[in-house]
N, C-alpha and C positions, 0 to 999 in steps of 0.2 A: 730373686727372680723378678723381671717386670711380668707385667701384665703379658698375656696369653697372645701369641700375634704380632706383638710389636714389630716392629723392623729397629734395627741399630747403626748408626754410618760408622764404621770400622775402619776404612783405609786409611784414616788419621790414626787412631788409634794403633793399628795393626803397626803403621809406620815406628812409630815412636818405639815398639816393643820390639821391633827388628834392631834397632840404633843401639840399645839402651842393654839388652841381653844379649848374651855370649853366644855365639855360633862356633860348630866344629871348626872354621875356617881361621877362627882366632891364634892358629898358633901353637897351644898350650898342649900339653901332652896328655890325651885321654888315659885318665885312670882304670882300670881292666874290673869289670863289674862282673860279680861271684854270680855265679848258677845256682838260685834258690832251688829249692826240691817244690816249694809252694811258695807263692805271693798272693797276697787277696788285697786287693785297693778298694779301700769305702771314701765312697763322694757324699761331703759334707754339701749344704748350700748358704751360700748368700751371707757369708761374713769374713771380714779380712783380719791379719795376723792381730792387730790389736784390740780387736775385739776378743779374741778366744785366750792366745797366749798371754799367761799370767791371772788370768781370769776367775776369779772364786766362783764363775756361774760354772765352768769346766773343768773340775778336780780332777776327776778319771784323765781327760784328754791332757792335762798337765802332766801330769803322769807318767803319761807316754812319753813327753816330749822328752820329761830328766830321765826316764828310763833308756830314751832310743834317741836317733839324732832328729833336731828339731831345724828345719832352713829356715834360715831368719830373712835370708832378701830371693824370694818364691813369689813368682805371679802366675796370676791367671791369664789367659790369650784376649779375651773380649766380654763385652756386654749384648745380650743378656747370657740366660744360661747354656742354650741348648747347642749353640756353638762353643762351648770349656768344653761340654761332653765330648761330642763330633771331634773335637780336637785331639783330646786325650786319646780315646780309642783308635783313631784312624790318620790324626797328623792333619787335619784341616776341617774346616766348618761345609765344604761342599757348595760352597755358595748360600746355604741355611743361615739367614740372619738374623732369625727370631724366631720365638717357640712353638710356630704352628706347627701341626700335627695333620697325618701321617706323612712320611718322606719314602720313596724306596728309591734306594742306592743300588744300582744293582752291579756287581762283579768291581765295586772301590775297593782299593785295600784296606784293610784293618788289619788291627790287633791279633783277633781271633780266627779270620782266615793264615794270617802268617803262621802261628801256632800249628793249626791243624794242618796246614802244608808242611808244616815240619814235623808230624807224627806226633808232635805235643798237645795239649788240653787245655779248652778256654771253657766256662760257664761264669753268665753271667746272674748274680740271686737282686732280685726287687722283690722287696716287701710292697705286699698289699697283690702282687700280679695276682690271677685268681688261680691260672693253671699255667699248664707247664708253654711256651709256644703263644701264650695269650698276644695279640697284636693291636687290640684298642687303645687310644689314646688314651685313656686313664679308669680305674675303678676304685671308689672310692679316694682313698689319698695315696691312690698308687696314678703315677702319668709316665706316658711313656716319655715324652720329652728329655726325662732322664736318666732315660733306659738307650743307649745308641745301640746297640745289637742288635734291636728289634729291626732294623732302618737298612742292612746290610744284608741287600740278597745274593747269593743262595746262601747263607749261613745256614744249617741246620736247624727247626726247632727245639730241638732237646738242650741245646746253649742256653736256653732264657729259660729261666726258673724263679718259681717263689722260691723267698728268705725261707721258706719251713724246710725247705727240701737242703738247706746249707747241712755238711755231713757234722755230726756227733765224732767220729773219727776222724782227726783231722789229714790224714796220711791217704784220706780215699778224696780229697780233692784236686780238682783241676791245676794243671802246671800253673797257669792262673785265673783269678778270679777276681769278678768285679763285686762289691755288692753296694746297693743304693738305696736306704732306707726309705722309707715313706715319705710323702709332706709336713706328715705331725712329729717328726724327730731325726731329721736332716737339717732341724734350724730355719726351716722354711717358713711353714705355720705355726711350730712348736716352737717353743722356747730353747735357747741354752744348755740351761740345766736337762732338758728331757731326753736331748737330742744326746746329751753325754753322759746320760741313767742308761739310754738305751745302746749307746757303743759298748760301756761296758759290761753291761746286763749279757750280751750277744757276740761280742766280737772279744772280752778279755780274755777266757779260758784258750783261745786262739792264739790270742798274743805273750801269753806267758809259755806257749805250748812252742811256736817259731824262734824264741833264744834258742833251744837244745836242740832243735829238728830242724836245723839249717833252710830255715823259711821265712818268711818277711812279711810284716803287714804294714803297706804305707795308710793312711789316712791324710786327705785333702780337702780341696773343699774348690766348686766351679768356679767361685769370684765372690769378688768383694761387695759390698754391697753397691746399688748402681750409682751413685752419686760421687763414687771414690774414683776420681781419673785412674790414681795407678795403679785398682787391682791387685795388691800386697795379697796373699793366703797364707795360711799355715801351709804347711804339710811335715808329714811327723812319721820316719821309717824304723820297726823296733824290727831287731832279727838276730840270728845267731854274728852275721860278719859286718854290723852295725856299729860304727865308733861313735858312742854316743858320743852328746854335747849339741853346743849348735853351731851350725857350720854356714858359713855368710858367702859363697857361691851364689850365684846370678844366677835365676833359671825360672824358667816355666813348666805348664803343662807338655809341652813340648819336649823339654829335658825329661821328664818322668818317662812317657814314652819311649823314647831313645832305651832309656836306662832296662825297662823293657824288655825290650828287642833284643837289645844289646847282652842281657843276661842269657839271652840262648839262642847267639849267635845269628839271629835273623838279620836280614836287610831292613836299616831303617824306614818310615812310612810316613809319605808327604813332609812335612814340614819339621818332623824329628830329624830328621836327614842334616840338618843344618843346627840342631842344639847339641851341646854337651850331654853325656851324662851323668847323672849325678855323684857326686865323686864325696860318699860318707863313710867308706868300708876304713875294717882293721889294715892295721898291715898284714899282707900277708895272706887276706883272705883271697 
């Protein structure tokens, strides 16, 4: 994350990642992405693929990777943070070019309005938020910056929830869900290692529970660190119709998205509209 406030010049960058990654218009024959029953996506911060993958600071997140499919050429949309989020969820930054705080967006598309227009379930859990609906820009090492639900009106308040309220039952949650750890174990302020005590401390019982119960957990991360022109990330999807290995498709936050939407049948949003998606499944699934 930079510094709080910043501004970013993006049109260069933005360019370069229009050129360089695959668009629906390419051509190639969209792969038919399976209908989780659940997906929960946790947003990592501020490290790119070669830092994490392979990594002895992140055994757990290794893990995953040889467990589930791992994309080896994955980026992020831009620098700093708060536009990955805005992107992932909604398909564009809004004109938001840096991490100030509050924004209200009111009646944009997202994620979780297309969900609830389709009768289906979005909740989004941040650790550290204090209640349920909370809208301050941060408490303790909770901010909202990378929280985007908060930012999208009229979304309902009962969507935005603290991490404590993520269900024990995994069968009672949201079609999807987001969840975004704190500052001290997101890799932000915290280390590595902490940040990958706390994935699996919290999100593994989850992810060994999504092979048999036809559900999915991606794991991502908003960008690289900011000195890294190409924004390289992980991102790592374990589930029941997951063909592990790693798979070297071209794609962004944007492809994730798509991929999204595209699992139940919604119309893509902003800027997904124009990516692939991501094409990891069995055959057959």
């Amino acid at each position: 994350m930079t510094s709080h406030g910043r501004s970013a010049a993006l049109p260069a960058v933005l360019t370069v990642l229009a050129v360089l990654l695959p668009t629906a218009a390419c051509g190639t024959a969209e792969a038919k992405t399976p209908r989780p029953d659940h997906i929960v996506v946790v947003i990592e911060e501020n490290h790119g693929y070669a830092d994490i993958i392979g990594s002895r600071r992140a055994p757990y997140i290794n893990e995953l990777a040889r467990q589930g499919a791992s994309l080896t050429d994955f980026y992020a949309i831009t620098h700093p943070s708060q536009p990955n989020y805005l992107g992932l969820f909604s398909g564009g930054p809004h004109d938001i070019l840096n991490d100030s705080c509050p924004h209200d967006l009111w009646k944009k598309p997202n994620l979780a309005a297309s969900l609830l227009d389709a009768g289906l379930t979005f909740t989004g859990y941040a650790q550290g938020l204090p209640e349920v609906g909370f809208q301050g820009c941060s408490h303790g090492a909770y901010v909202r910056r990378h929280n985007p639900w908060v930012d999208f009106e009229p979304l309902p308040e009962s969507i935005n929830r603290p991490f404590t309220s993520f269900p024990r039952d995994f069968s009672k949650l949201a079609t999807v869900s987001f969840v975004v750890p704190d500052l001290r174990n997101d890799m932000h302020d915290g280390t590595v290692e902490k940040a990958d005590t706390w994935l699996r401390d919290n999100l593994g019982a989850y992810a060994r529970w999504a092979v048999t119960h036809n559900s999915l957990l991606v794991v991502t991360w908003d960008e690289d660190r900011v000195d890294s022109q190409a924004n390289r990330i992980p991102a790592i999807l374990v589930g029941e119709k997951v063909e592990p290995g790693n798979h070297d498709q071209p794609n962004n936050l944007y492809g994730l998205l798509r991929t999204l939407v595209d699992a139940y049948g919604l119309d893509p949003i902003g800027h997904s509209e124009e990516a692939e998606p991501l094409d990891v499944w069995k055959d057959g699934a």
